[in-house]
C-alpha positions in Angstrom: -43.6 28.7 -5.2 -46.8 27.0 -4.7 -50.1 28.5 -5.2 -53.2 27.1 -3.8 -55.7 28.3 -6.4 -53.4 26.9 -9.0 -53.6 23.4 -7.1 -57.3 22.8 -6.4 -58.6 19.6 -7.4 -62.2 19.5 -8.6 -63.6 19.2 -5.2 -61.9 21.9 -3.9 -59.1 20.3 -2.0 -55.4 22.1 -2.6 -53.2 19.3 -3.5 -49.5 19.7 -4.0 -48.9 20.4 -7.7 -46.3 19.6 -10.2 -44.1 22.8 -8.6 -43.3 21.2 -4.8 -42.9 17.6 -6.8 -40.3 19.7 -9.3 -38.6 21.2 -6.3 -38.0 17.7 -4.9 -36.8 16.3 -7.7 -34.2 18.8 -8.5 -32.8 18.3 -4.6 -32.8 15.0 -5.1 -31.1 15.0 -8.2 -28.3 17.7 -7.1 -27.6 15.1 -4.1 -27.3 12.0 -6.0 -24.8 14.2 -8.4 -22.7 15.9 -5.2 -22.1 12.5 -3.9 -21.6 11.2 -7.1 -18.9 13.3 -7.7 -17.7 13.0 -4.3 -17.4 9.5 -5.0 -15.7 9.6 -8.6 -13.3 11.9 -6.6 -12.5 9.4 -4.3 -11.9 6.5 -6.4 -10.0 8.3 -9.0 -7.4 9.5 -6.0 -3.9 8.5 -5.8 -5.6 6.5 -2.4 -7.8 4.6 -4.9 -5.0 3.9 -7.7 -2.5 2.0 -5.5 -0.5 5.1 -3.7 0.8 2.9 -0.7 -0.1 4.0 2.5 3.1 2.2 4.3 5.2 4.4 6.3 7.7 4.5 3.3 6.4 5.1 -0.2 8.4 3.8 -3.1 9.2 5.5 -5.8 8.4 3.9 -8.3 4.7 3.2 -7.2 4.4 7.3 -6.4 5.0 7.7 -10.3 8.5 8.9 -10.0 10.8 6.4 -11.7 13.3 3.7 -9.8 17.0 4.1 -9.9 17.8 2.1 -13.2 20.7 0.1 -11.8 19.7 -1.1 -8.8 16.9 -3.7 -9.3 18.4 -4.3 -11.9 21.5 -5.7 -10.5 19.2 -7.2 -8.1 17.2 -9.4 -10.4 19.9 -9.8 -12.8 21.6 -12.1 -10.3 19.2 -12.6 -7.6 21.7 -15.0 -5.7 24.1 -12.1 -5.2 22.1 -9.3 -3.7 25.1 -8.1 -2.6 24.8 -5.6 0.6 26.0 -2.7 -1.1 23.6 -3.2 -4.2 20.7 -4.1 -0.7 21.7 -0.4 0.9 21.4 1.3 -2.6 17.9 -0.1 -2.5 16.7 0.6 1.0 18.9 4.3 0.5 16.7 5.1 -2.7 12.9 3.4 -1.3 13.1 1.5 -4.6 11.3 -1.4 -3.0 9.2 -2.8 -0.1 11.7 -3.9 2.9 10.7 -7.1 4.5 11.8 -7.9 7.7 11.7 -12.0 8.2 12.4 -12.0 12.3 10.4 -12.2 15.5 8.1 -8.7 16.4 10.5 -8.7 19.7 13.9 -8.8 17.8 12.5 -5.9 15.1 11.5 -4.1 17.7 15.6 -3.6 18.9 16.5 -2.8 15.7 16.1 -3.3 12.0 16.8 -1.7 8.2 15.0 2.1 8.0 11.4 1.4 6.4 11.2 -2.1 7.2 8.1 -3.9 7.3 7.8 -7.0 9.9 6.5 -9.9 9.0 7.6 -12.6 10.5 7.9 -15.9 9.3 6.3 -16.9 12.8 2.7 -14.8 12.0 3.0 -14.6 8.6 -1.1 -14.2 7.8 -1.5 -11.2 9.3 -2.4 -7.2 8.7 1.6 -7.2 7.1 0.9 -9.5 5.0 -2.3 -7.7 3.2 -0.4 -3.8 3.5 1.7 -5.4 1.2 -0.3 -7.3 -0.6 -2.4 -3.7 -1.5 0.8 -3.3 -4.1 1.1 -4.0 -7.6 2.1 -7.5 -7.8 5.4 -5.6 -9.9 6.2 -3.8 -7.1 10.0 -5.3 -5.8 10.5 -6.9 -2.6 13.5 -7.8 -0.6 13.3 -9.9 2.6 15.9 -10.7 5.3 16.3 -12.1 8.4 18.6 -12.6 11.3 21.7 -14.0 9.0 22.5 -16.4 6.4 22.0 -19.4 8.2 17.9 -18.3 9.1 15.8 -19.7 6.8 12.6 -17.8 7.7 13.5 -14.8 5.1 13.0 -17.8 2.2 10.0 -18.7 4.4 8.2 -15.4 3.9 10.0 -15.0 0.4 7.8 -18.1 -1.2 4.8 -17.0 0.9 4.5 -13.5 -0.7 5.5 -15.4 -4.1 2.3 -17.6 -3.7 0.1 -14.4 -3.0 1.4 -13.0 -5.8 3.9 -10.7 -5.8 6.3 -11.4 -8.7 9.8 -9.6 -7.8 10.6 -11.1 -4.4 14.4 -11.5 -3.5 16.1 -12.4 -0.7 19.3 -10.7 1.5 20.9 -13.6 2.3 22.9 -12.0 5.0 20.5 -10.2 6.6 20.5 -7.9 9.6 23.7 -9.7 11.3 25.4 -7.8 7.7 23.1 -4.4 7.9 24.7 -3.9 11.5 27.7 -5.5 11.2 28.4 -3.1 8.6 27.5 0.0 10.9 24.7 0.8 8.3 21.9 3.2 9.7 19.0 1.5 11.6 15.2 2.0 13.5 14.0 0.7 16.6 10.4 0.7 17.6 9.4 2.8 20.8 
C-alpha cells in the first residue's frame, strides 16, 4: 500500500503519503454511509411512521382499513354509543380502548385491549402511549357506569392534548359485564 521511497520528504524522512490518508478517508466515508443508511432504515420503519406499539394495534393505523360502519355510527351520534355498536368496535380493534377507573379496579377486570388511565393519574406513561397516535386515531373511554364522571374526565383531557375523535361509553364496564361480554384481568 505504502511505499517508503515513494514518501520521502526532501530530508529524507518517510512521511505518510497521500495512499494511507486515501485509505482513511474511504473507511471513514463507508462508515458515515453504513450508519447512514442504518439510520434512514430506522426512521423510514413502520416504528418511525406511527405503527403503535400498544399491546393492541388498530387497524386502521397498521394501514389496513376500519370497518366502515362502526365509527361511523359512533361519531354520527356520539351520545348513543350504544353497547352493541361499543363491542363491534373493541371486537374489530378499530380504536384505542380507554379504561377511566382506578389501576386496582382494572386490574380485576376490564374490556380486552384496554388501556388504563385513570382519571385519578391521568399525566402519566398512558397518557403519552396514546398520545404517540395520530391525533385521527378514534378513542372510546369508559368507566365504572353511567353515573361515574371520570370517563368525561379523561375524555376532555385527551381532547386538550389533541386527539380529535374521543367518545365516551356512557355505560361503561357495569354494561360490558353485565352483558356477559369477554373480559382481561391483569396478573
Amino acid at each position: 500500500m505504502c511505499f517508503p521511497e515513494r514518501n520521502k520528504a526532501a530530508n529524507g524522512q518517510i512521511y505518510p503519503g497521500p495512499t494511507w490518508y486515501r485509505l482513511f478517508a474511504i473507511l471513514a466515508l463507508l462508515a458515515l454511509v453504513s450508519t447512514g443508511l442504518a439510520m434512514g432504515r430506522y426512521y423510514l420503519s413502520s416504528r418511525w411512521q406511527g405503527t403503535p406499539t400498544l399491546s393492541a394495534p388498530l387497524d386502521a393505523v397498521a394501514g389496513r382499513p376500519e370497518p366502515p360502519s362502526l365509527m361511523t355510527e359512533a361519531t354520527t351520534h356520539p351520545a348513543e354509543l350504544s353497547l352493541e355498536i361499543f363491542r363491534r368496535i373493541v371486537a374489530a380493534r378499530s380504536a384505542i380502548v380507554v379504561d377511566a377507573r382506578p389501576a386496582t379496579l382494572f386490574q380485576k377486570g376490564h374490556v380486552p385491549g384496554a388501556i388504563n388511565l385513570s382519571a385519578i393519574r391521568p399525566a402519566d406513561r398512558a397518557t403519552n402511549d396514546i398520545l404517540k397516535y395520530p391525533s385521527s386515531t378514534p378513542v372510546i373511554v369508559y368507566c365504572e357506569s353511567n353515573n361515574c364522571t371520570d370517563s368525561e374526565e379523561v375524555a376532555t383531557l385527551l381532547r386538550t392534548k389533541g386527539m380529535q375523535r374521543v367518545r365516551v361509553f356512557p355505560d361503561g364496564w357495569q354494561a360490558w359485564q353485565g352483558h356477559g361480554l369477554e373480559i382481561e384481568t391483569v396478573r
